[in-house]
N, CA, C and O of each residue as an XYZ file, in Angstrom:
760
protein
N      93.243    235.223      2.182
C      94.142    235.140      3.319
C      94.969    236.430      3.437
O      95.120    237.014      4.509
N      95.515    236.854      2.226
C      96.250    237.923      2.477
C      95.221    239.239      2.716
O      95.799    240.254      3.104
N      94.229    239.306      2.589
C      93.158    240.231      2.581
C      93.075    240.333      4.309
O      93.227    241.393      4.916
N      92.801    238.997      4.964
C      92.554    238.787      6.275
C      94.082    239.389      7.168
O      93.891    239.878      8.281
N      95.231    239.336      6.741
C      96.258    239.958      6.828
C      96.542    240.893      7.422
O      96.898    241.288      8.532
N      96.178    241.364      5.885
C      96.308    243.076      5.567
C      95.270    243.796      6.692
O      95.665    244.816      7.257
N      94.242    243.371      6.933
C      93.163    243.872      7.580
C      93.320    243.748      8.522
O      92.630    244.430      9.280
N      94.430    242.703      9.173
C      94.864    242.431     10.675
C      95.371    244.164     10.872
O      94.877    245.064     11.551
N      96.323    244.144     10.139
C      97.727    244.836     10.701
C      96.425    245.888     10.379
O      95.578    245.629     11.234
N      96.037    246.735      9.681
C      95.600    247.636      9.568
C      94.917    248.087     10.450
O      94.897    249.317     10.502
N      93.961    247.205     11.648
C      93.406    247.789     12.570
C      93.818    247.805     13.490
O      93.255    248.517     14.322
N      95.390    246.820     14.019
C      96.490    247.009     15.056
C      97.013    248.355     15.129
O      97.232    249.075     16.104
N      97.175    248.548     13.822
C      97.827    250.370     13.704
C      96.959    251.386     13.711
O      97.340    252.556     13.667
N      96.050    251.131     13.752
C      94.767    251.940     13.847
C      94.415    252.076     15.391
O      94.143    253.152     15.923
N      94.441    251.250     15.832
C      94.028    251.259     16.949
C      94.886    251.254     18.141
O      94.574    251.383     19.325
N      96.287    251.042     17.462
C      97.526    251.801     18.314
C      97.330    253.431     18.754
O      97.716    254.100     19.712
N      96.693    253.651     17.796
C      96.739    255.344     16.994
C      95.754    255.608     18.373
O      95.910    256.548     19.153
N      94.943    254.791     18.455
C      93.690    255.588     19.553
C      94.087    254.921     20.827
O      93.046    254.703     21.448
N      95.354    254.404     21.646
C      96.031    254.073     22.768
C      95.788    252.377     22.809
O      96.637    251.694     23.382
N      94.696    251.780     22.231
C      94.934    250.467     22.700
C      96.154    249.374     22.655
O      97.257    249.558     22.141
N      95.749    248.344     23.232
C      97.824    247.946     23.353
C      97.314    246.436     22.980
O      96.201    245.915     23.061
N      98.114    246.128     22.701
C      98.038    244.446     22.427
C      99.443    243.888     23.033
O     100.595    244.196     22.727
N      98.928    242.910     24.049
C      99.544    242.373     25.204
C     100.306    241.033     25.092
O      99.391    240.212     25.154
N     101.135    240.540     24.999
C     101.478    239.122     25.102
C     101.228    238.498     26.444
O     101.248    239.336     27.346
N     100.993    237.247     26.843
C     100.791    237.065     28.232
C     101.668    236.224     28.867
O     101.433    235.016     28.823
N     102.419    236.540     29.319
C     103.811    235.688     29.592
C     104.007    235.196     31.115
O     105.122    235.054     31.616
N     102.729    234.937     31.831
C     102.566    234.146     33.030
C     101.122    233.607     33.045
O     100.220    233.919     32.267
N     101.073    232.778     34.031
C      99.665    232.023     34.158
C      98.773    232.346     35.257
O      98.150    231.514     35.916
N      98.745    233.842     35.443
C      98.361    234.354     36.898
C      97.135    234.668     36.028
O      96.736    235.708     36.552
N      96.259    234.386     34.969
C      94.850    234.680     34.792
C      94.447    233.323     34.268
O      93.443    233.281     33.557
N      95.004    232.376     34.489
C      94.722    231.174     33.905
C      93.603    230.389     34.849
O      93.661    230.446     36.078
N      92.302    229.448     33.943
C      92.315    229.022     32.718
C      91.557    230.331     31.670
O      91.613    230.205     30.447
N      90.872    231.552     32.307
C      90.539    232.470     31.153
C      91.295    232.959     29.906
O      90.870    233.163     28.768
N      93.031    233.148     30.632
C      93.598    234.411     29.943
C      94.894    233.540     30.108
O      95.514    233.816     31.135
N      95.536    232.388     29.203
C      96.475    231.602     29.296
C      97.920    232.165     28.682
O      97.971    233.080     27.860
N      99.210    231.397     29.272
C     100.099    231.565     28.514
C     100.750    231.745     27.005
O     100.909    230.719     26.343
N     101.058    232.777     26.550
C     101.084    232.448     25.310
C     100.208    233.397     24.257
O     100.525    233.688     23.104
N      98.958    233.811     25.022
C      97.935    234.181     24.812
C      98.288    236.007     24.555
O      99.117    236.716     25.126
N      97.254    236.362     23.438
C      97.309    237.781     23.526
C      95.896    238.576     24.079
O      94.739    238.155     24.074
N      96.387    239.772     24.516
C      94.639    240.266     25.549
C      94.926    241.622     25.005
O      95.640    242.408     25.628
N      94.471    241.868     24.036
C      93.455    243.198     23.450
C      93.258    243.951     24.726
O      92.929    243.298     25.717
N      93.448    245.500     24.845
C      93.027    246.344     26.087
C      92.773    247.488     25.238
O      93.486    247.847     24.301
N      91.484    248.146     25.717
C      90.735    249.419     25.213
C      91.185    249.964     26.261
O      91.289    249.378     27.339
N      91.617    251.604     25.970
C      91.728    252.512     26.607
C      90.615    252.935     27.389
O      89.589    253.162     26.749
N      90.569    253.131     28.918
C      89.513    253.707     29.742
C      89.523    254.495     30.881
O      90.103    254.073     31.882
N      89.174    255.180     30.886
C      89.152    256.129     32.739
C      89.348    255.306     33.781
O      88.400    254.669     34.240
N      90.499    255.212     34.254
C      90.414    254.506     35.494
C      89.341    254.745     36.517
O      89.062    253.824     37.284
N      88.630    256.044     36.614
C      87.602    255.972     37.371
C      86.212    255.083     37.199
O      85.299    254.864     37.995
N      86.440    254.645     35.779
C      85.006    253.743     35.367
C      85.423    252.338     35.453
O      84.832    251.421     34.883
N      86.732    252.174     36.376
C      86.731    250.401     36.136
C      86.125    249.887     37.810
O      86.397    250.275     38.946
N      85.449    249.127     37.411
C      84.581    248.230     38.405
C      84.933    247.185     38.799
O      85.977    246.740     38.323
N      84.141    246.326     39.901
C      84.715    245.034     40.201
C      84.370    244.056     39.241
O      83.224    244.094     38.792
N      85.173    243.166     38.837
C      85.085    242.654     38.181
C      85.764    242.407     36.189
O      85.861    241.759     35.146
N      86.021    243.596     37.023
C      86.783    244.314     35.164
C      88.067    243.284     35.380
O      88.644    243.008     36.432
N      88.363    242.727     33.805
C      90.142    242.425     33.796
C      90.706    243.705     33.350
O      90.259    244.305     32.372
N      91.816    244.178     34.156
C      92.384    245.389     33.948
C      94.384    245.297     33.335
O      95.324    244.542     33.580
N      94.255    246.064     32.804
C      96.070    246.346     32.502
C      96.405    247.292     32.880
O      96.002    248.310     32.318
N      97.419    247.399     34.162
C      98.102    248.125     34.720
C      99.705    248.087     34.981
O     100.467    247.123     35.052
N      99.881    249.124     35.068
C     101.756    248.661     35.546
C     101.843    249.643     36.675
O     101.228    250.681     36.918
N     102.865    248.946     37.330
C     103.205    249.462     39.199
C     104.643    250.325     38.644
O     105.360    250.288     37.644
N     104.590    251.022     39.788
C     106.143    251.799     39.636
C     107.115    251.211     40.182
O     107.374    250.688     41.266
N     107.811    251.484     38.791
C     109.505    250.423     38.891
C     109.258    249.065     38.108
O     110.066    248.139     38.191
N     108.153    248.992     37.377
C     107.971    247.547     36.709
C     107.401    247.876     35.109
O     106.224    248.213     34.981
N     108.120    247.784     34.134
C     108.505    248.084     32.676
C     107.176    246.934     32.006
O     107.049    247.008     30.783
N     106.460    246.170     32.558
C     105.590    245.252     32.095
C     104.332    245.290     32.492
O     104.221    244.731     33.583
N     103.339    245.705     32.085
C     101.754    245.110     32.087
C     101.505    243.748     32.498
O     101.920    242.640     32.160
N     100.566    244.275     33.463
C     100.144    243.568     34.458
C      98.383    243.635     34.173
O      97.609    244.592     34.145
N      98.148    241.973     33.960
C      97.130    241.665     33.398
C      96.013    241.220     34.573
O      95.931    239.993     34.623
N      95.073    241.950     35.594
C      94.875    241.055     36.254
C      93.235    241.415     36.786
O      92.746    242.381     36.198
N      92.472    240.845     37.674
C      90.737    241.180     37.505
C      90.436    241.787     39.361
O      90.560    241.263     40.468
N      89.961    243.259     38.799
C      89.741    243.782     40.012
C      88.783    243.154     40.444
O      87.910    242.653     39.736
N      88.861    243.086     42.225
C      88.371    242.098     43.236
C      87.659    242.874     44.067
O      86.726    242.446     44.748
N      88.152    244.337     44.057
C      87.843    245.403     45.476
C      88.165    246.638     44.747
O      89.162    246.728     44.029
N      87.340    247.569     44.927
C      87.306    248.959     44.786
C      87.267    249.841     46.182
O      86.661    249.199     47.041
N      87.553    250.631     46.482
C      88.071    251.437     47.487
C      88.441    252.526     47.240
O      89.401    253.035     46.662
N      87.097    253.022     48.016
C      87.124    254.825     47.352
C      87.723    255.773     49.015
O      87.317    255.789     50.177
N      88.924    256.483     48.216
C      89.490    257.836     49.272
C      89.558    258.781     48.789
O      89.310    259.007     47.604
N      90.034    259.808     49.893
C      89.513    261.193     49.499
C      90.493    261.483     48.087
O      90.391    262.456     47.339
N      91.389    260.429     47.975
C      92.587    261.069     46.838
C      92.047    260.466     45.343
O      92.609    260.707     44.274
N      90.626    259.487     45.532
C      89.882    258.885     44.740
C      90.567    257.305     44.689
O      91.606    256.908     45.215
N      89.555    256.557     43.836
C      89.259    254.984     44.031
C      90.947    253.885     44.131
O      91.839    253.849     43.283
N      90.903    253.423     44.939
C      91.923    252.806     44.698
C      91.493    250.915     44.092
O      90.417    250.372     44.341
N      92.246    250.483     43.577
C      91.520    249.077     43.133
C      92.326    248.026     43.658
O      93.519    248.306     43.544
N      92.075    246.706     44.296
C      92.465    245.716     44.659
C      92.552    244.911     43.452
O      91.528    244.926     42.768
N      93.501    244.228     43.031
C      93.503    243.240     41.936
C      94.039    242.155     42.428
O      94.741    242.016     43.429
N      93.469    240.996     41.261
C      93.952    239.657     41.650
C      94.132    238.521     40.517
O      93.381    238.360     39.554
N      95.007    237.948     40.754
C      94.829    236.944     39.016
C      94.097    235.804     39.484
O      94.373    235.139     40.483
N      93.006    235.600     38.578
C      92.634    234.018     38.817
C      92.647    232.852     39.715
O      92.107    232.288     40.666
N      93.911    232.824     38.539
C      94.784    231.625     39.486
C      95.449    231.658     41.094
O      95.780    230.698     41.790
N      95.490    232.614     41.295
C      96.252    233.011     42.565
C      95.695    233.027     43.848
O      94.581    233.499     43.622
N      95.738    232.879     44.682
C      95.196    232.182     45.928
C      95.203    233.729     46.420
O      94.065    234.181     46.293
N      96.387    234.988     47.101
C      96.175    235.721     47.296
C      96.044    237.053     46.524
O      96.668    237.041     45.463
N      95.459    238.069     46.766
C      95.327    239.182     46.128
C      97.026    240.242     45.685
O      98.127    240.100     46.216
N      96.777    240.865     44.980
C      98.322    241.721     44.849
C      98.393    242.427     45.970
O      97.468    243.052     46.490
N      99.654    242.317     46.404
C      99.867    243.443     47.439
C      99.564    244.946     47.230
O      99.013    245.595     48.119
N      99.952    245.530     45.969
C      99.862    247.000     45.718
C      98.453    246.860     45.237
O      97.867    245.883     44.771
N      97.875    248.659     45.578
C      97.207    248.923     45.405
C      96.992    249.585     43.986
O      97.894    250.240     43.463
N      95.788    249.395     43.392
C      96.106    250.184     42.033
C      95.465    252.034     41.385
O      94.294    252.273     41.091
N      96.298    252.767     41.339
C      96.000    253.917     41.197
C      94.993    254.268     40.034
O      95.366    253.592     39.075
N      94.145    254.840     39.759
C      93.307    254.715     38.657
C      94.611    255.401     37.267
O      94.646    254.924     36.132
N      95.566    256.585     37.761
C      96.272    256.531     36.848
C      97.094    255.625     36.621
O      98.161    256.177     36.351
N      97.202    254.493     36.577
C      98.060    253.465     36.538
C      97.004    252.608     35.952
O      97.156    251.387     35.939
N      96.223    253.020     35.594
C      95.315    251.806     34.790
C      95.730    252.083     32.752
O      95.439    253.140     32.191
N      96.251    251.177     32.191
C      96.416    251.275     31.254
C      94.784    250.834     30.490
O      94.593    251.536     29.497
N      94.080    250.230     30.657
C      92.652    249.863     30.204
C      92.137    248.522     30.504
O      92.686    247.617     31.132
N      90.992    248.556     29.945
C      90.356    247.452     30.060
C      90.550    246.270     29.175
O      90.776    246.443     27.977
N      90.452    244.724     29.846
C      90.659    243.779     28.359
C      89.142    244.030     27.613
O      88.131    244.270     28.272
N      89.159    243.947     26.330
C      88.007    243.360     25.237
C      88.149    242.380     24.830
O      87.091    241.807     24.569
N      89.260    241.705     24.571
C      89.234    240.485     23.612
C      90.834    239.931     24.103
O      91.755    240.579     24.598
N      90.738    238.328     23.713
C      91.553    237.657     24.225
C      91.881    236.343     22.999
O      91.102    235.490     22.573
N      92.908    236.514     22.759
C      93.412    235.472     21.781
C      94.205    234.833     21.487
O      95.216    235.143     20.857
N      93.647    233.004     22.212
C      94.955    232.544     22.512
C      96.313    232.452     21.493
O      96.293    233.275     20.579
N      97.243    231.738     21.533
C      98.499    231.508     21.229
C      99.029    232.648     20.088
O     100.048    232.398     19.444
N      98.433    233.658     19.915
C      98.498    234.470     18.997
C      99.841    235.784     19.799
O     100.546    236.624     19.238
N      99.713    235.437     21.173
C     100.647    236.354     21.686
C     102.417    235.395     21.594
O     103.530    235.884     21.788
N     102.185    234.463     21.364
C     103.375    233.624     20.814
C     103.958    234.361     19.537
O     105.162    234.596     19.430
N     103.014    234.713     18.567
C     103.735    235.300     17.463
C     104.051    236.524     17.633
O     104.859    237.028     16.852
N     103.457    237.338     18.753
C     103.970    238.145     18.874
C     105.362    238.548     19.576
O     106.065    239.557     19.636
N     105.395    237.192     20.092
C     107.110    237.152     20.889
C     108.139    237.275     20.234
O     109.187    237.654     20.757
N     108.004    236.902     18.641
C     108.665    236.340     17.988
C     109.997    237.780     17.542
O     111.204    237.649     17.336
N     109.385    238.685     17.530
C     110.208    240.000     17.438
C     111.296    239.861     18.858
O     111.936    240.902     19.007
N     111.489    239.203     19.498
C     112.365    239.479     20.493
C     112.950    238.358     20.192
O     113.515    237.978     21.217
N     113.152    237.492     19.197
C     113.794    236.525     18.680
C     114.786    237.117     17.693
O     115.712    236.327     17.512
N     114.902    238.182     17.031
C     115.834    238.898     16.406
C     116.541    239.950     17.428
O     117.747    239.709     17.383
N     116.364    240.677     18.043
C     116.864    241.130     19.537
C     117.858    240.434     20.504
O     118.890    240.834     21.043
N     116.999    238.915     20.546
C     118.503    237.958     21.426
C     119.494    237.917     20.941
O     119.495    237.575     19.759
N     120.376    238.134     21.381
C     122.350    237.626     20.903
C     122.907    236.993     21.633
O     122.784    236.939     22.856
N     123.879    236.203     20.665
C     124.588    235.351     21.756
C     126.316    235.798     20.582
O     126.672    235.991     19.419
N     126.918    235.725     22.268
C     128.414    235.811     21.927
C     128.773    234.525     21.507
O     128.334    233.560     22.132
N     129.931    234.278     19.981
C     130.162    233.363     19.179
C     131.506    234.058     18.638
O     131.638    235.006     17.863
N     132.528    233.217     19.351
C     134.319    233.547     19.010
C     134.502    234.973     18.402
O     134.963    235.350     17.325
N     133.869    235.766     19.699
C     133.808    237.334     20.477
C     132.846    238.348     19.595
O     133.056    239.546     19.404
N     131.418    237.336     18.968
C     131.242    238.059     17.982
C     129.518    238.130     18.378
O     128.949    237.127     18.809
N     128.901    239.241     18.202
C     127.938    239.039     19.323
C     126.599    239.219     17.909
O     126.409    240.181     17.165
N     125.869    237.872     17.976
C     125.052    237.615     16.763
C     123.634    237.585     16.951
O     123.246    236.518     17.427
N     122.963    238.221     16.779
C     121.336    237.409     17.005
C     120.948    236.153     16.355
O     121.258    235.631     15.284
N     120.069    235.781     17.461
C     119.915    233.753     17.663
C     119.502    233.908     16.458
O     120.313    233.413     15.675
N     118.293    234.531     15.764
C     117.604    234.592     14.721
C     118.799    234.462     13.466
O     118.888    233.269     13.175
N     119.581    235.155     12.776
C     120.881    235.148     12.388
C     121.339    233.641     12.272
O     121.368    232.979     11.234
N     121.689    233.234     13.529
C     122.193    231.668     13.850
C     121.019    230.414     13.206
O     121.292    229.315     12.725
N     119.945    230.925     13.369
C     118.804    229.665     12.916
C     118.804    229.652     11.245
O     119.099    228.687     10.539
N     118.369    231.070     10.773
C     118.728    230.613      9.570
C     119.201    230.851      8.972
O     118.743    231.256      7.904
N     121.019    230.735      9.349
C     122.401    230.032      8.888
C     122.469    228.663      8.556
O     123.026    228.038      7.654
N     121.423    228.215      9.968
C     121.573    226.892      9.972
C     120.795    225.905      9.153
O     121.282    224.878      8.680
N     119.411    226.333      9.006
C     118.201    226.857      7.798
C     118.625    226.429      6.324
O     118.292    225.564      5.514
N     119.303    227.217      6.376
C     120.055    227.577      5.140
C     121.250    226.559      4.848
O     121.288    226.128      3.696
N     122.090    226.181      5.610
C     123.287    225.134      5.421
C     122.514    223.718      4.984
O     122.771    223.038      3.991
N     121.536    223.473      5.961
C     120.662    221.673      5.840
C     120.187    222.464      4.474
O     120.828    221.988      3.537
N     119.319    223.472      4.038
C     118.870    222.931      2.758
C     120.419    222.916      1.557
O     120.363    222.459      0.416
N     121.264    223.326      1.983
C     122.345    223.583      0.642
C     123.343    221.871      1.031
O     123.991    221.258      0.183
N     123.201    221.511      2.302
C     123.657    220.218      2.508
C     122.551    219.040      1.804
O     123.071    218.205      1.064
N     121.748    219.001      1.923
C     120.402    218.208      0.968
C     120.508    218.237     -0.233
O     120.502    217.201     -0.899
N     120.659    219.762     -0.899
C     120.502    219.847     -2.206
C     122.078    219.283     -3.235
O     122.143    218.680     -4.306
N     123.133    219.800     -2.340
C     124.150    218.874     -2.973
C     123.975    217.402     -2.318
O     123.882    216.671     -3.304
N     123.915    216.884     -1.575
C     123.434    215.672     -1.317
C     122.641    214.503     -2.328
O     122.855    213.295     -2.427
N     121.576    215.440     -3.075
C     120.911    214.798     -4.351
C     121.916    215.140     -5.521
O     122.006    214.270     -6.387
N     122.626    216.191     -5.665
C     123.059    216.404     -6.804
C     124.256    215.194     -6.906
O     124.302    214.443     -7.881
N     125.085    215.116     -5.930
C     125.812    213.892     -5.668
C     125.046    212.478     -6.089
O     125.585    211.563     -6.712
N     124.086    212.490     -5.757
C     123.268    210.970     -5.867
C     123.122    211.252     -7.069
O     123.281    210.110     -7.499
N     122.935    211.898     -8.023
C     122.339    211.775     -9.389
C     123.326    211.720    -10.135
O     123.199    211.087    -11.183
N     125.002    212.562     -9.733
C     126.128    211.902    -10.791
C     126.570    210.500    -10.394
O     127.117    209.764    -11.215
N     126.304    210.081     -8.979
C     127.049    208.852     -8.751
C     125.878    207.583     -8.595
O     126.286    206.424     -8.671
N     125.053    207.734     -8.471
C     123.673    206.976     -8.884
C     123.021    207.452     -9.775
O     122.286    208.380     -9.438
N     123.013    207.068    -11.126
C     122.004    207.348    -11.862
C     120.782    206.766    -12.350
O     119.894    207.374    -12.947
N     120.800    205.654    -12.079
C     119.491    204.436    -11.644
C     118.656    204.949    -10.762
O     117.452    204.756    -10.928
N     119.071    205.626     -9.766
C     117.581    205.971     -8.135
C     117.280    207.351     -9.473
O     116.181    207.118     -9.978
N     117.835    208.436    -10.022
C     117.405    209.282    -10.746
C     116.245    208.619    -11.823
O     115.019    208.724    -11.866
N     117.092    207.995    -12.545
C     115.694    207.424    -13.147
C     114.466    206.424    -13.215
O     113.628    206.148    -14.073
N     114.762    205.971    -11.813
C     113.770    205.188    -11.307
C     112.840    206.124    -10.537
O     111.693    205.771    -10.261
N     113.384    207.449    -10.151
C     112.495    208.160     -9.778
C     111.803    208.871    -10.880
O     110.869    209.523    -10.413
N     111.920    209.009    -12.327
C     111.326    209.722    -12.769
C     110.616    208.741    -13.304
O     109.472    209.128    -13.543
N     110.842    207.423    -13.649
C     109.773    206.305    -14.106
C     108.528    206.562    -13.094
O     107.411    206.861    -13.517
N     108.884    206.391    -11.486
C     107.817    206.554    -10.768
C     106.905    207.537    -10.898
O     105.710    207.250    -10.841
N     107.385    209.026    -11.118
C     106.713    210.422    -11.216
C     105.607    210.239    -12.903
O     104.598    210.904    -13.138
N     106.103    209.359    -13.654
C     105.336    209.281    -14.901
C     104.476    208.092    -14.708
O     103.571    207.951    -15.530
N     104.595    207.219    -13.775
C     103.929    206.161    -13.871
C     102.453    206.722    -12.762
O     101.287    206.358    -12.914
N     103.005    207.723    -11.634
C     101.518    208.693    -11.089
C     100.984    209.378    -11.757
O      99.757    209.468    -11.708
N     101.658    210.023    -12.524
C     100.998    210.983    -13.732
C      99.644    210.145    -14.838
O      98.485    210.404    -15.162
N     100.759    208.939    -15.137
C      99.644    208.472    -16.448
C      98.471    207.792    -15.193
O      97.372    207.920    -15.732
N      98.306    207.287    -14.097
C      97.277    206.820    -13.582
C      96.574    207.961    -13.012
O      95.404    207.609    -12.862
N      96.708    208.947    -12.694
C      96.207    209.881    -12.411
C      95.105    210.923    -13.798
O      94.098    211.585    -13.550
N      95.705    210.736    -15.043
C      95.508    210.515    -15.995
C      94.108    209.958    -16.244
O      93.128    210.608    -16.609
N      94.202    208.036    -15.868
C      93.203    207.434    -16.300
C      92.419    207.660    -14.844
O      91.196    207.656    -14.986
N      92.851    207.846    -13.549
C      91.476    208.235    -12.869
C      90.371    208.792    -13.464
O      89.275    208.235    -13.523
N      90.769    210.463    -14.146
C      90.454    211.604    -14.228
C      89.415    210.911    -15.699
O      88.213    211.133    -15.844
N      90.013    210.328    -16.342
C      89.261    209.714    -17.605
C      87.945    208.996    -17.165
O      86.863    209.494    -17.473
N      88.023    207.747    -16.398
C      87.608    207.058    -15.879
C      86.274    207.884    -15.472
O      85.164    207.602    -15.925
N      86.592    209.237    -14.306
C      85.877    209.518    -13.578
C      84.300    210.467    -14.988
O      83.082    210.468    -15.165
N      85.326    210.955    -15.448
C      84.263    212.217    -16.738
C      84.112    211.336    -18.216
O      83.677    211.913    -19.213
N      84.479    210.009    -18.256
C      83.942    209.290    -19.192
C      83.179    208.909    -19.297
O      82.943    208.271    -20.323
């Protein structure tokens, strides 16, 4: 597992290195192919080689987010191809047109709920103001994390000076699975 890991991250950074991007998908405008939640792998490519039919990643000017969506129409001018895109799901086409330099690449691969974990870094980023003190949520969870297990753990420690019967009725129980577990194991290679 940790092998499978290690080998993740290693070809994310690798392949950062040669422009590809790994996308979170945070609307349902390619849905049911390319769902919420979902991450979409994009290889770097010449905007002049994308065709109809390609899912493409692009971003418009004035918009900080990749835009995941499947050219419909190609349209060649003298200033070269312009591309019509459209999501899936969407009844009409995008209004803007897409510049081939404005093509960030093509999708290769698509994997759902995996762009969920990738959200998760903007979970240390959120803050919230708390009696003028401005904290990330992440911070706040496990504070809170952390209090239930130290509220639990004195919780038993309490039960074991002021009940000491459930203490050792629990450890009668833990020896009484042990020794039958015991004679399974006998039972079974005898």
């Amino acid at each position: 597992m940790l092998g499978l890991v290690m080998g993740t991250v290693a070809f994310v950074m690798a392949a950062a290195q040669f422009g590809w991007e790994f996308d979170a998908v945070l609307s349902g405008s390619m849905e049911p192919d390319i769902g919420v939640g979902g991450l979409v792998v994009v290889k770097p490519v010449d905007g002049r080689d994308v065709a109809v039919g390609d899912v493409i990643s692009f971003k418009l000017p004035g918009i900080d987010t990749p835009i995941c969506h499947r050219v419909v129409d190609r349209q060649e001018t003298s200033d070269g191809p312009l591309f019509q895109t459209m999501g899936d799901a969407n009844e009409d086409p995008d209004a803007n047109l897409v510049r081939p330099e404005d093509v960030n690449g093509r999708e290769v691969l698509y994997l759902p709920y995996v762009g969920n974990l990738a959200r998760l870094s903007e979970f240390g980023r959120t803050r919230v103001n708390i009696l003028g003190f401005s904290l990330p949520v992440a911070v706040l969870v496990i504070t809170a994390m952390g209090l239930v297990f130290i509220g639990l753990t004195f919780k038993d420690a309490l039960e074991d000076i002021f009940r000491p019967y459930k203490r050792m009725r629990r450890e009668r129980l833990k020896k009484r699975k042990e020794r039958l577990l015991r004679q399974r194991k006998a039972f079974r290679f005898g």
